[in-house]
C-alpha positions in Angstrom: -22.3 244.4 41.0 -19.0 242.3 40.7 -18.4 239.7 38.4 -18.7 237.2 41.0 -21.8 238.7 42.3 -23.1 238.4 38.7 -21.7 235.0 38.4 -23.7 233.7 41.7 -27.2 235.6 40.6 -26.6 233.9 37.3 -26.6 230.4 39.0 -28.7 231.0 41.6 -31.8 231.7 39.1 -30.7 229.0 37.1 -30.9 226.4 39.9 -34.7 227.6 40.6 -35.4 227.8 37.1 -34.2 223.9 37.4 -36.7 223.6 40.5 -36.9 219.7 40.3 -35.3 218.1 37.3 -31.7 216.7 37.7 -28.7 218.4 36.7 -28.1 215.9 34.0 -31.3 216.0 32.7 -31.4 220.1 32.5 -28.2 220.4 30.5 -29.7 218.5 27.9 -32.8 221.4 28.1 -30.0 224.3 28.2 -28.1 222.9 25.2 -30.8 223.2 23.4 -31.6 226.8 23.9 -27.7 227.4 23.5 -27.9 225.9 20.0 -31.2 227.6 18.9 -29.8 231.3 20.5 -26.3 230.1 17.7 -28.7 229.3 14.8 -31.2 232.9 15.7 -27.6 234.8 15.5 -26.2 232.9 12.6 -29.1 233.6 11.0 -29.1 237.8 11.4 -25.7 238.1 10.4 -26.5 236.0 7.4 -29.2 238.1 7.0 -27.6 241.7 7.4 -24.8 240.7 4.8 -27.2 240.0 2.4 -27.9 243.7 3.1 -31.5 242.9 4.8 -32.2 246.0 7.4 -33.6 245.3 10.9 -37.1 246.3 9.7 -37.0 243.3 7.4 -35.6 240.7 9.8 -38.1 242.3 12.5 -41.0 241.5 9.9 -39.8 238.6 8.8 -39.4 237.2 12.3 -43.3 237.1 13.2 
């Protein structure tokens, strides 16, 4: 699979994912799990330089 193969699986599942709700109003919905997914990784490398090991984080996590 080619990048633009990738690229037009990518929006196809997004467009069903969308089913009904308007572009506009799904952007807002996708920002949103953009800026959680940021915080989440922000968060582990935070985490690991305070020398926590992936155990910890898994366990802390739950």
């Amino acid at each position: 699979m080619n990048k633009q193969q990738l690229a037009s699986t990518i929006w196809q599942s997004a467009n069903q994912m969308r089913s009904k709700i308007e572009a506009n109003e799904y952007k807002d919905y996708i920002l949103g799990f953009m800026f959680y997914k940021y915080l989440s990784d922000r968060e582990i490398s935070f985490l690991k330089g305070e020398k926590y090991s992936d155990e910890d984080i898994k366990s802390d996590s739950r």
